[in-house]
Each structure stands twice: as structure tokens, then as C-alpha cells.
VOGU-892012 format. One line per 5 residues: number of its first residue (from 1); their letters; for each residue x, y, z of C-alpha. Coordinates in nm, 3 decimals, always signed. Layout:
VOGU-892012
NUM = a = X:Y:Z | ...
This chain:
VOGU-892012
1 = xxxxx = +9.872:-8.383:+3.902 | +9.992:-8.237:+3.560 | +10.024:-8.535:+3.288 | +10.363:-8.591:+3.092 | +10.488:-8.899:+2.905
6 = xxxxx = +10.836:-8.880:+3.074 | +10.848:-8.839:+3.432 | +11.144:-9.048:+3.511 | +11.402:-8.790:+3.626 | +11.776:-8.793:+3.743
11 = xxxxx = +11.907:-8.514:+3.800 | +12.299:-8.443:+3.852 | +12.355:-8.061:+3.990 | +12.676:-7.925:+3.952 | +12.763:-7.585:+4.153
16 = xxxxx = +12.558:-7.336:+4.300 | +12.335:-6.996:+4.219 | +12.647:-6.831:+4.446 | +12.919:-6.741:+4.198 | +12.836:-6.446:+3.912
21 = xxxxx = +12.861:-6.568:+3.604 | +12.888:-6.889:+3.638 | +12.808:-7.160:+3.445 | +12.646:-7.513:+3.501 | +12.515:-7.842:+3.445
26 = xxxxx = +12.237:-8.081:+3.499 | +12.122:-8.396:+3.303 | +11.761:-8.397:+3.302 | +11.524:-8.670:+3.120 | +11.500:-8.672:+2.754
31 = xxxxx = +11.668:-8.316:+2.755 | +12.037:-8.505:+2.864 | +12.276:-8.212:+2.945 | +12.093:-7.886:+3.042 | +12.356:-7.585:+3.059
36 = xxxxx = +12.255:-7.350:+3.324 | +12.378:-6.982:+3.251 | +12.359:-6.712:+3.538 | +12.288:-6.363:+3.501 | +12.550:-6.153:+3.749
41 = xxxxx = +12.262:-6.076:+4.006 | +11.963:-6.229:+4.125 | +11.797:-6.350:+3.773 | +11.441:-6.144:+3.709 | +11.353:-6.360:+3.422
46 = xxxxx = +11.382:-6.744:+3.319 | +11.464:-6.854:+2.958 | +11.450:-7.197:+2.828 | +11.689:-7.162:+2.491 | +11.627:-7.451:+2.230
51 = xxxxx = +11.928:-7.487:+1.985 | +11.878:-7.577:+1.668 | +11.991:-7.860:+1.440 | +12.358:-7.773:+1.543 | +12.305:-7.862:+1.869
56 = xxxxx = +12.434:-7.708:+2.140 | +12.729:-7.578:+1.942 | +12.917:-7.186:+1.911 | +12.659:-7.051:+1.785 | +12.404:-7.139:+2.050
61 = xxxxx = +12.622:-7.009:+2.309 | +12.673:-6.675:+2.167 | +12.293:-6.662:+2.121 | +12.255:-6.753:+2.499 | +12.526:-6.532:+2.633
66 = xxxxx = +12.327:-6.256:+2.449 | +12.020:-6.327:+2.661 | +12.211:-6.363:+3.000 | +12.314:-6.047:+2.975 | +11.931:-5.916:+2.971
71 = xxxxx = +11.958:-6.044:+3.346 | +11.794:-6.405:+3.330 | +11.912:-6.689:+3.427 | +11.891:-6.935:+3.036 | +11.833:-7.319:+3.023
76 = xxxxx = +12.007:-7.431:+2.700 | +11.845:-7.738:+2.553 | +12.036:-7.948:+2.308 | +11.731:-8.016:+2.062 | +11.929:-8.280:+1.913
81 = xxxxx = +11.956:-8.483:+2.238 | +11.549:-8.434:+2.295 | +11.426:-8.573:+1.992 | +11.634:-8.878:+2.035 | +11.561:-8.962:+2.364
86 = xxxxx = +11.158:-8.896:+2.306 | +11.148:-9.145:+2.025 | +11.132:-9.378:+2.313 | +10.758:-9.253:+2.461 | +10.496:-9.494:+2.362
91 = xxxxx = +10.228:-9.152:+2.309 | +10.093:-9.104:+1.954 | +10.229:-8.738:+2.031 | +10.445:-8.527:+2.153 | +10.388:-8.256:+2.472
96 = xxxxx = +10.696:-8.114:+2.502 | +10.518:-7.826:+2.660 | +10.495:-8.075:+3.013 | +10.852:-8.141:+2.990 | +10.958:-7.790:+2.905
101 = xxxxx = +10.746:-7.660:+3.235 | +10.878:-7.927:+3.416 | +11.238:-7.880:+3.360 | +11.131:-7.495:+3.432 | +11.032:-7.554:+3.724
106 = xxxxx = +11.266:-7.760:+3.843 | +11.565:-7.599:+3.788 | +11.325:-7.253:+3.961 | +11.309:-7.462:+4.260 | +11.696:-7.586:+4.254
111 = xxxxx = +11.804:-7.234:+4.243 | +11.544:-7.108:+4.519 | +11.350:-6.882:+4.375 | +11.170:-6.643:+4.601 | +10.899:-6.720:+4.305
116 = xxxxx = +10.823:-6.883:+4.031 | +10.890:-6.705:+3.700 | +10.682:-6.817:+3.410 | +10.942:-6.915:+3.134 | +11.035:-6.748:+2.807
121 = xxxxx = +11.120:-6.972:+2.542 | +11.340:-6.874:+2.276 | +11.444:-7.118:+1.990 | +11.703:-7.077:+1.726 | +11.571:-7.238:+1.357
126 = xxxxx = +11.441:-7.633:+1.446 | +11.476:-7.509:+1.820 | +11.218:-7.227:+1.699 | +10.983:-7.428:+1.556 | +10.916:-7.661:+1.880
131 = xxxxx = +10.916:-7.311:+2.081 | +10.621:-7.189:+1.867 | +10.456:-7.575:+1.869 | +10.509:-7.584:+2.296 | +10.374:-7.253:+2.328
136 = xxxxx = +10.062:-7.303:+2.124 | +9.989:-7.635:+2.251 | +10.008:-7.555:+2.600 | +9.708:-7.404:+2.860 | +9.706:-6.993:+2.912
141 = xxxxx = +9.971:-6.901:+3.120 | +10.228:-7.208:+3.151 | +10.466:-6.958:+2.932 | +10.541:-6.612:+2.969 | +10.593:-6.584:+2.552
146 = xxxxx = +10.821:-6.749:+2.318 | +11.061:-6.541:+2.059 | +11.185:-6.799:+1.740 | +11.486:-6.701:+1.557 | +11.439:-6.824:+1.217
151 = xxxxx = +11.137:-7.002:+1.220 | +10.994:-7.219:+0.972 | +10.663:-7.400:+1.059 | +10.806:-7.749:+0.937 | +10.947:-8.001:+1.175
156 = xxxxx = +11.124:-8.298:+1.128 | +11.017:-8.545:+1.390 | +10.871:-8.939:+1.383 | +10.525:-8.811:+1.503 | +10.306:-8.492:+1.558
161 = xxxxx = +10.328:-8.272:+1.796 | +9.975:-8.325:+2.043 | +9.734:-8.064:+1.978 | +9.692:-7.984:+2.345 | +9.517:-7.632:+2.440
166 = xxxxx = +9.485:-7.567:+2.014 | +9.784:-7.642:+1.809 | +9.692:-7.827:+1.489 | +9.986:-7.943:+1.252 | +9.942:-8.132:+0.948
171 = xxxxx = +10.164:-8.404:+0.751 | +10.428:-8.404:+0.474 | +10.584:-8.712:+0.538 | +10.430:-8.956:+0.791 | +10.686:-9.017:+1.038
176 = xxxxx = +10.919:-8.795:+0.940 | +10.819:-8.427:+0.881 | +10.537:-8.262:+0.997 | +10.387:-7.848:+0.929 | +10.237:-7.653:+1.272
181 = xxxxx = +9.939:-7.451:+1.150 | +9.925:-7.068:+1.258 | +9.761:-7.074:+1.610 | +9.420:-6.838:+1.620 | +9.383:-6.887:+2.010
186 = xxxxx = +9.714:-6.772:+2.125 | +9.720:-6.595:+2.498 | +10.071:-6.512:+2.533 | +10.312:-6.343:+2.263 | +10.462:-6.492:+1.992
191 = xxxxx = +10.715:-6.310:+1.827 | +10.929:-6.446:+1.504 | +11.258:-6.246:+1.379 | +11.337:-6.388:+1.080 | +11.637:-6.219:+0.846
196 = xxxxx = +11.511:-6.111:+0.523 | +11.756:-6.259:+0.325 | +11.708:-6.586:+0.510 | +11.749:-6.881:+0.222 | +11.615:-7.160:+0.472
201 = xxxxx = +11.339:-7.011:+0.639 | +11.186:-6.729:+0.362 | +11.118:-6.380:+0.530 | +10.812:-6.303:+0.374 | +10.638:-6.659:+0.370
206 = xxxxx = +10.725:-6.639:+0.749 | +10.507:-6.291:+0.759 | +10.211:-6.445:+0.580 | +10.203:-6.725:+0.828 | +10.235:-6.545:+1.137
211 = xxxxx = +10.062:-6.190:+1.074 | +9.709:-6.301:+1.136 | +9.786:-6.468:+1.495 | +9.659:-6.333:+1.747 | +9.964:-6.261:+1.989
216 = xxxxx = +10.181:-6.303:+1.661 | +10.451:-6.073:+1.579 | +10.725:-6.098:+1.337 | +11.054:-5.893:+1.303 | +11.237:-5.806:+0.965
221 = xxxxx = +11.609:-5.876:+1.003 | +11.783:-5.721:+0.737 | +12.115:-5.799:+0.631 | +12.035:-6.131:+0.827 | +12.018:-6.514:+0.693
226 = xxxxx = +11.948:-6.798:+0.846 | +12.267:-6.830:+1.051 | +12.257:-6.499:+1.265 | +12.600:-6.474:+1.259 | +12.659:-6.124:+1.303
231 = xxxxx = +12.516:-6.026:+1.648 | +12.422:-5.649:+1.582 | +12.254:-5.724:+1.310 | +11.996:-5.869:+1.573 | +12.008:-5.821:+1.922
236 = xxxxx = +11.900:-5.483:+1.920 | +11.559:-5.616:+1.773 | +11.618:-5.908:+2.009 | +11.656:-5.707:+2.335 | +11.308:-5.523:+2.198
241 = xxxxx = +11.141:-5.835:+2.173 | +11.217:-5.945:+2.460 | +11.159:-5.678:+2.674 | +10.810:-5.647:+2.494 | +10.736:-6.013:+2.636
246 = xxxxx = +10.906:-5.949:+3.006 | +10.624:-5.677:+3.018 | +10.355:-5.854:+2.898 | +10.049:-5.859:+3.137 | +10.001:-6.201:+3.337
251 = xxxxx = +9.699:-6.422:+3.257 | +9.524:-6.329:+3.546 | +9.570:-5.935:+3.486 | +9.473:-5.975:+3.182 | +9.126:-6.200:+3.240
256 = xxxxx = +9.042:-5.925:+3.487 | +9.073:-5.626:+3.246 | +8.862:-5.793:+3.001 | +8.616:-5.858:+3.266 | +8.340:-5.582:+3.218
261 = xxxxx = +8.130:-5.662:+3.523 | +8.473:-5.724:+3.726 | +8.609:-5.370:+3.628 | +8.265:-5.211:+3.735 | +8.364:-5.315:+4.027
266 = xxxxx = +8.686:-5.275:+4.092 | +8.711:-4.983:+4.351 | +8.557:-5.254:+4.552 | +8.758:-5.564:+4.544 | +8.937:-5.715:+4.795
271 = xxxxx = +9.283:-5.545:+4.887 | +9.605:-5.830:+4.926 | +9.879:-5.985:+4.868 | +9.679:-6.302:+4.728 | +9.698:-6.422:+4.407
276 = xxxxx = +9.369:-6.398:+4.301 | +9.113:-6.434:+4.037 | +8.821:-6.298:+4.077 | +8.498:-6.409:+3.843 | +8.162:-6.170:+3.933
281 = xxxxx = +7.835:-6.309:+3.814 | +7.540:-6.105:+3.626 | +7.298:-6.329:+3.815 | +7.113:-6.220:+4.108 | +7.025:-6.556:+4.311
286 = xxxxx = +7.074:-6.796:+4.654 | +7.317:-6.976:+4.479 | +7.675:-6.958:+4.675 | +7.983:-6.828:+4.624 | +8.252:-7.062:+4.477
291 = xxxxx = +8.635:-7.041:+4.634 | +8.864:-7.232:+4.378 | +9.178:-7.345:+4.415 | +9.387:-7.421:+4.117 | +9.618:-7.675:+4.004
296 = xxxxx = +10.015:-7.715:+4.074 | +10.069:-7.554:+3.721 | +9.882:-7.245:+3.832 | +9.602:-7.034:+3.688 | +9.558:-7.135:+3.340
301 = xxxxx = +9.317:-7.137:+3.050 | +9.160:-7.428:+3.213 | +9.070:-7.291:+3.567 | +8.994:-6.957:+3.400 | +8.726:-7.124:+3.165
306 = xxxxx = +8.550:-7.376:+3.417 | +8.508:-7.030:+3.631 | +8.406:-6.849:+3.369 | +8.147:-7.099:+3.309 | +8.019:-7.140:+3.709
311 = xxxxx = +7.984:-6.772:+3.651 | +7.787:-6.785:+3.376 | +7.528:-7.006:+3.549 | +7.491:-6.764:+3.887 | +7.814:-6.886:+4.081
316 = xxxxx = +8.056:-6.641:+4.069 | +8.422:-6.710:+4.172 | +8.724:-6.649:+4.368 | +8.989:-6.846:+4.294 | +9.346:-6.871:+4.398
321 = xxxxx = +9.673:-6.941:+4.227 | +9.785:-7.282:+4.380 | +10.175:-7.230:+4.196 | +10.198:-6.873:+4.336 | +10.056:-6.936:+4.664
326 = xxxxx = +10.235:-7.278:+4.755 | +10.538:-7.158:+4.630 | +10.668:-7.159:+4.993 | +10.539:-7.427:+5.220 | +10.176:-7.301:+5.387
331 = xxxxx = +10.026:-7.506:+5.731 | +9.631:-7.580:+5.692 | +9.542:-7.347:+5.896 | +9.750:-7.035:+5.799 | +9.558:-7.096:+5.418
336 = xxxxx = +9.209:-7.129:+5.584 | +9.295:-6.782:+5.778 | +9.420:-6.645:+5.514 | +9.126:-6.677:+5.269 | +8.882:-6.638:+5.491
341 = xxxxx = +8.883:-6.240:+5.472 | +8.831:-6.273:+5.107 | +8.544:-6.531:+5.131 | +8.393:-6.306:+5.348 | +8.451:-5.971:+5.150
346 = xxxxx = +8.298:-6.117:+4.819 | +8.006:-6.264:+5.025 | +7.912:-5.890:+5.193 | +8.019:-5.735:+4.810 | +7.789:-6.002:+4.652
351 = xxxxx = +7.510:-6.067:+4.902 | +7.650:-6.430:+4.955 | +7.499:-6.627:+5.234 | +7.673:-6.957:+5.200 | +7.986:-7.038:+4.980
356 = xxxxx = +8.123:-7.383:+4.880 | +8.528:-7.443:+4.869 | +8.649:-7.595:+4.559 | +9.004:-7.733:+4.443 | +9.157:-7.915:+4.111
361 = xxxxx = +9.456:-8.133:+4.117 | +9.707:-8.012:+4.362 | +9.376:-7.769:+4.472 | +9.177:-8.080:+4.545 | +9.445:-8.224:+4.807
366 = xxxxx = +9.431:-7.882:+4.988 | +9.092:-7.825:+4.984 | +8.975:-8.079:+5.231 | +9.239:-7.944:+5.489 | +9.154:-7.573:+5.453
371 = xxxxx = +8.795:-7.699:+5.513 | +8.846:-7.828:+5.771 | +9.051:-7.564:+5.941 | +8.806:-7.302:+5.912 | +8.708:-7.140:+6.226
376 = xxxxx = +8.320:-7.251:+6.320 | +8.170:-6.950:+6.200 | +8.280:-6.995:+5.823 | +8.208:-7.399:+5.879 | +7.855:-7.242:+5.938
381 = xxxxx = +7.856:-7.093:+5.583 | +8.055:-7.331:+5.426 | +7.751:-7.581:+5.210 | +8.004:-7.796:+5.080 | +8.313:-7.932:+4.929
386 = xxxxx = +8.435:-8.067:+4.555 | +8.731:-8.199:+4.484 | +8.842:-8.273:+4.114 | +9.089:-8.524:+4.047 | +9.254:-8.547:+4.356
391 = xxxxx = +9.528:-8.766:+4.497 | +9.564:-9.000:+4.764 | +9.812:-8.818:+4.974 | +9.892:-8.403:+4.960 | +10.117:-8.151:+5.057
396 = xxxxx = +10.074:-7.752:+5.101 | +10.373:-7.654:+4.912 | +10.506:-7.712:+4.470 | +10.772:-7.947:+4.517 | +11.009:-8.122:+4.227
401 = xxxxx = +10.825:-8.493:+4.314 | +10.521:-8.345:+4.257 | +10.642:-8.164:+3.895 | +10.799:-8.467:+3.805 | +10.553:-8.712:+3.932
406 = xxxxx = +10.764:-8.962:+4.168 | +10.659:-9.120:+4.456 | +10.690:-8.888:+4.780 | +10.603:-8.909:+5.112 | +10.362:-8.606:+5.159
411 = xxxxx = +10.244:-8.568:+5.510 | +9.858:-8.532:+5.448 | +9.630:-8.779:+5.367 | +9.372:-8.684:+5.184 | +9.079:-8.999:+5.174
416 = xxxxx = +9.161:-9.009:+5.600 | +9.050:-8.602:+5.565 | +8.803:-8.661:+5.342 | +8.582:-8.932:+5.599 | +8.684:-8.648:+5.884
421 = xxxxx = +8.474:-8.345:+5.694 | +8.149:-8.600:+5.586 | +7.934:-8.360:+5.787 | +8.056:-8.127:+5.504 | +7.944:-8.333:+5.223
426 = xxxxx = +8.261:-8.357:+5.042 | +8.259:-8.475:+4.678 | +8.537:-8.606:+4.473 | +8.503:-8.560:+4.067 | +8.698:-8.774:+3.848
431 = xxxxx = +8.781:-8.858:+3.443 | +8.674:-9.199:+3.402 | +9.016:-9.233:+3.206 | +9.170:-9.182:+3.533 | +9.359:-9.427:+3.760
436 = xxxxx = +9.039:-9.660:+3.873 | +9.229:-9.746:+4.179 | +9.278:-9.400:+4.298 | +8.917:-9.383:+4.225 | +8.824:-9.703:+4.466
441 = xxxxx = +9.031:-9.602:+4.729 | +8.793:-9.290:+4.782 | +8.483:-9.454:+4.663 | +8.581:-9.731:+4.908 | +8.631:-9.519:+5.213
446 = xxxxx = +8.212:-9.406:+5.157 | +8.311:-9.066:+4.998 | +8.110:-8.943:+4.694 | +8.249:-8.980:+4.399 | +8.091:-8.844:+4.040
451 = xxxxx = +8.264:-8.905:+3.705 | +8.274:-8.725:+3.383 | +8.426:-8.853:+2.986 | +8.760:-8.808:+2.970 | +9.064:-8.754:+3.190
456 = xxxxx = +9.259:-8.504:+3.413 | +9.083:-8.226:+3.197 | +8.789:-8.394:+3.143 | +8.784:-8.339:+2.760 | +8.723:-7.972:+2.870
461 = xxxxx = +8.360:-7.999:+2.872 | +8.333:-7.711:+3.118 | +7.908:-7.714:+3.113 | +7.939:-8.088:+3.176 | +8.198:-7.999:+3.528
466 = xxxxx = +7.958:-7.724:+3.627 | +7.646:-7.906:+3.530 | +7.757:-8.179:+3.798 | +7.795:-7.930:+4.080 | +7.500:-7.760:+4.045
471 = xxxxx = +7.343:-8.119:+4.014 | +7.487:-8.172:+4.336 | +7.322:-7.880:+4.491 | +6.949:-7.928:+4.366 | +7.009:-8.348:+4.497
476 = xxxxx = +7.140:-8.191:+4.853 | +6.961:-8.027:+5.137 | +6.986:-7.661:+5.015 | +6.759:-7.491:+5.247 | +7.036:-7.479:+5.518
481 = xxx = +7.410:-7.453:+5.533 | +7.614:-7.739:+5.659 | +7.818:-7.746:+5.984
């Protein structure tokens, strides 16, 4: 699954999401102490708050109390205690984007939410910075937005921040302070309030940097420095800000909107509760139609741009939000049932005779299950099966072991799944950075396995991932579907 260089967890809950109000603690990884604040009915947001170089003093808890009172439920991160404890990864970088979705997630799960909310981070001065740096380093649609109260690009930390989905940073000190460069390739907002009479972090250097991002916003505080210690001098702006990243459109939405051919069609697409993307192709061809199912982190940039890309060369795509859908535990067969009306409405809406069922990550341990509880009349259509990266054991619902990477005994074994559907041709696709023993033990068991440079991502070389399926189908029997 999803990559981070700390996945050792203990976590210590204290209370429950019962009492109004109320106020809690967990210590998770290199965060230490998390403070859990809860809105005073069920929380319709999730913010992740990242102090500054205070810590997690008076002034962060006014700040946070603020934002509780805009009804979500606020992580408060000491940055302090997170910088220490990371000096002890071995990476060249930092992600603290994993950790931050991790600890997210978590904590979503914990609490039992009826679903996942994508996380707002907001960040107070150093706290700010490493909002901005998680947001732009991390893939389309981990993070609802992120809001940084006095933000300067400069961070003091022992080594860069990773560039991840397209943050760039550059050095003043090696090993001890490094600039983030403006992001041109944000997808979600970034907005920056900085006071104008700010002497740390100057107001109108602050505008320069920020007013060319795309997604980039920045609001003029005046009467405000860099402590933000009169709070109506900006939580009215604050509450605006916010509100304008709460109603932001969701990845998906918004991929679909842009879609020209997709919104030429849209008085015909299928009607449910699904959480679907749906990628039309210009092409007019016998090629099939591709189901997709996504990672544990959801539909992000990376799902979104290896469709984009079997679209592109005559495949188009349905694919399905994995964090959304497994949310809540889901039995083989009620998944196969449920997709199957959609498989078969873009077939009919796209002249489809055949389709092939594809998964990535968490997607690729489901995928040989849903296969191969499809009723016989899709198994006639069905021409095959790819799996990318997938594990040796599975499970149809996002738990924490799974976020945090721990040993757990999931119920469904994938390779013993795989050798059941071999009439189906399935095909495993791995980095060759990846774990060579998880490789082996499909490879072993006389399932096909193809490789491509790199790792979970696979450099994101999406021609090279779609080049090797379509490979695939020119080396197999193609006249006939498989059964």
C-alpha cells in the first residue's frame, strides 16, 4: 500500500467522540501528543492544525478553538515534537504528507466516521510552511486545501522536504534551512493570510510568491503581525477562507467538468450512489472497456492520470474510489453486484463488447475477488485481469493496519485467488524497486508477472503502465473473450 518512512505506531486513546466539547489525547508516531478537539455535534469537516515554533502553547489553542467552532473536529500537532522525532528516518527527505494522511485517517476511523473527510490543514508561521510543503508535495486529492497563517516559504529543518507529486525547494543552509518554491501544479486551494504589518513573514513578499499559483490565494491582514494576537482582527477572513475551501469541488467533480467528451455526455451516465470516475475515449475501436479500482488513499492525481492516459490510447475508463467505497467493510460478491450495472451501462453507452477489471494497491487485492464473483454472464465478457502492485493477503474494507502498514491478519489471500481465476489470465504489474519477495511469491505460484522502472508509482511513467497492458492484449488471444 501507500509508502511512509514511519509506520511504527502506538497509539494511546483517551475518551470518546460522546461528550460535546470535549477534549482529547492520543500519542501518535513522530507527532507525540495529538490533541483531539470536538466540535458540539457530529464534526462535518477534519482539520489537522500545525503549531508553530511555540509549540503547542496559548496561542495555538486559541487558534484551534477558533476553528472548532466552524464545526470540525481539529488535530493539533506540536511541530516542535515532529521535527525531532523525524530526524530519526534514514530517507534523504521528508513526506510528511504520508504521515499527515495517516494520522488523518486514523484518528477518522477512531472516531467512526460514517466517511472519510479529506483533511484541511491549517498551520500557524513554521506550522504554515510544512502545511503549504505537505500540500504541494502530495497526489490530487489526499487534502481538501491548506490555509497558512503567516507563512514564509523558509524552513528550518536537517533535510528537504521530498518533492513528491511537484514541490521543489531549494537550499540556504545545507542541513539546516531550506526555501519551498511556489507550486505551478497545485489541485486543491492554497490560501495564505498574512498581516500586513507582519515583521517576520513580509506581507507583500508573501503576495509576490504566492499570486501566480495556481490554487494560490493570499489574504491582507491589516492591523495584524506575525503573532495574531488579536482574534477579530482575523477570523472573520479566517472563517471566509475556510468556508471557501469546505466548498471546494472534489477531485473527481472537478476531472469530470473539465472533461469535454465526458460532459457531452452527461445526460447519459450512469445514475448511483458509486463513487465514480468516469474517463470516455475519442476512439472508436474493439478495444475493451477498463473498470479501475483505486488505491487505499483514494482517487488521486495518480489514478486520474494513468486513466487519462488508457483513454487516450482507445480504452476508456470507469474507475472507482477504493477509500470511499471500502470505507465500510464490502463481501466479494456484494462489490462484483454492485459494479456490474455500471460495467454494463458504459459497455451499451460505448459499444463495449468485452471489458477487462483493473485494480492498484489496495485495488489490486480486490480485484481478483470481484473477478471472480461475477455472475457467468459478465465472466463471459470479462478478457482479463491486471493487478498493480498488489499484496500477498487483502481485505474489502480501509482499516488503521493497512494506513499504518503493520502486520494484519486479512482474511483473503490474494496469490491462492490469483491461481483460482488463471482461466482469466490474471496479470500482476510490479516496480522492480519493489519487495522481490512479494514479487516471487506470485511469480512462484505460475502467475504472470510484468515489471516496470521504479516503485509503487512506477516513476509515473503512465505510457510505459498502459503500454504494458495493451502489450498484453496484442500477445493474448484477442479474438474471443475469456470464461
Amino acid at each position: 500500500m501507500k509508502q511512509a518512512f514511519l509506520i511504527v505506531a502506538v497509539l494511546f486513546f483517551l475518551g470518546e467522540y460522546s461528550e460535546a466539547n470535549s477534549v482529547d489525547t492520543l500519542s501518535f508516531a513522530a507527532f507525540g501528543k495529538v490533541v483531539i478537539y470536538h466540535p458540539t455535534h457530529v464534526p462535518d469537516s477534519f482539520v489537522i492544525f500545525i503549531s508553530g515554533d511555540g509549540g503547542w502553547n496559548k496561542g495555538a489553542i486559541d487558534m484551534t478553538s477558533n476553528i472548532v467552532v466552524q464545526g470540525a473536529m481539529v488535530a493539533g500537532i506540536n511541530i516542535l515534537t515532529y521535527l525531532k522525532n523525524i530526524k530519526t528516518s534514514k530517507s534523504r527527505c521528508y513526506y510528511p504528507a504520508a504521515d499527515l494522511e495517516e494520522i488523518s485517517l486514523t484518528i477518522q476511523k477512531k472516531y467512526k466516521f460514517g466517511k472519510y473527510l479529506k483533511p484541511i490543514l491549517v498551520g500557524y508561521s513554521s506550522g504554515a510552511t510544512l502545511a503549504y510543503g505537505a500540500l504541494a508535495q502530495a497526489p490530487a486529492n489526499t487534502f481538501k486545501g491548506a490555509i497558512s497563517l503567516g507563512f514564509c516559504p523558509d524552513i528550518e529543518i536537517d533535510r528537504p522536504l521530498c518533492r513528491g507529486n511537484g514541490l521543489n525547494s531549494h537550499t540556504v543552509k545545507e542541513g539546516k534551512t531550506y526555501i519551498l518554491d511556489p507550486c505551478m501544479n497545485l489541485t486543491a486551494p492554497f490560501i495564505a493570510m498574512n498581516g500586513t504589518i507582519d515583521q517576520v513573514c513580509n506581507y507583500f513578499e508573501t503576495r509576490k510568491y504566492v499570486e501566480n499559483m495556481p490554487m494560490g490565494e493570499v489574504v491582507s491582514l491589516p492591523n495584524v503581525g506575525h503573532g495574531f494576537a488579536v482574534t477579530r482582527n482575523w477570523l472573520p477572513q479566517f472563517v471566509s477562507a475556510y468556508k471557501k475551501v469546505l466548498t471546494e469541488p472534489e477531485y473527481m467533480q472537478k476531472k469530470s467538468n473539465e472533461n469535454v467528451l465526458l460532459q457531452a455526455q452527461r445526460d447519459s451516465l450512469y445514475k448511483s450512489d458509486l463513487p465514480l470516475a468516469v474517463i470516455p475515449s475519442a476512439e472508436k475501436n474493439d478495444l475493451p472497456l477498463a473498470f479501475f479500482i483505486s488505491g487505499d488513499g483514494g482517487w488521486t492525481s495518480f489514478d486520474q492520470a494513468v486513466c487519462e492516459k488508457f483513454a487516450e490510447k482507445g480504452i476508456p475508463v470507469v474507475g472507482l474510489d477504493a477509500q470511499k467505497y471500502f470505507w465500510d467493510e464490502k463481501q466479494p460478491s456484494q462489490v462484483a453486484n454492485a459494479i456490474t450495472p455500471a460495467i454494463q451501462h458504459y459497455m451499451r453507452l460505448w459499444n463495449k463488447k468485452t471489458f477487462v477489471l483493473l485494480g492498484y494497491s489496495f485495488g489490486a487485492c480486490v480485484a481478483p475477488f470481484v473477478a471472480s464473483n461475477f455472475t457467468d454472464p459478465v465472466k463471459e465478457t470479462l478478457k482479463g485481469v491486471y493487478c498493480f502492485s498488489p499484496d500477498l493477503t487483502g481485505d474489502f474494507e480501509i482499516h488503521l493496519t493497512d494506513m499504518l502498514h503493520m502486520k494484519t491478519k486479512d482474511k483473503y489471500d490474494v496469490v491462492k485467488e490469483m491461481k483460482q481465476i488463471k482461466a482469466m489470465n490474471p496479470v500482476c504489474i510490479f516496480g522492480n524497486d519493489e519487495d522481490e519477495e512479494r514479487l516471487k511469491a506470485f511469480s512462484g505460484n505460475g502467475i504472470s508477472i510484468e515489471t516496470l522502472p521504479g516503485n509503487h508509482h512506477y516513476n509515473n511513467d503512465y505510457n510505459a503502465i498502459t503500454t504494458i497492458i495493451l502489450k498484453d492484449f496484442k500477445n493474448s488471444n484477442t479474438s474471443a473473450p475469456l470464461k
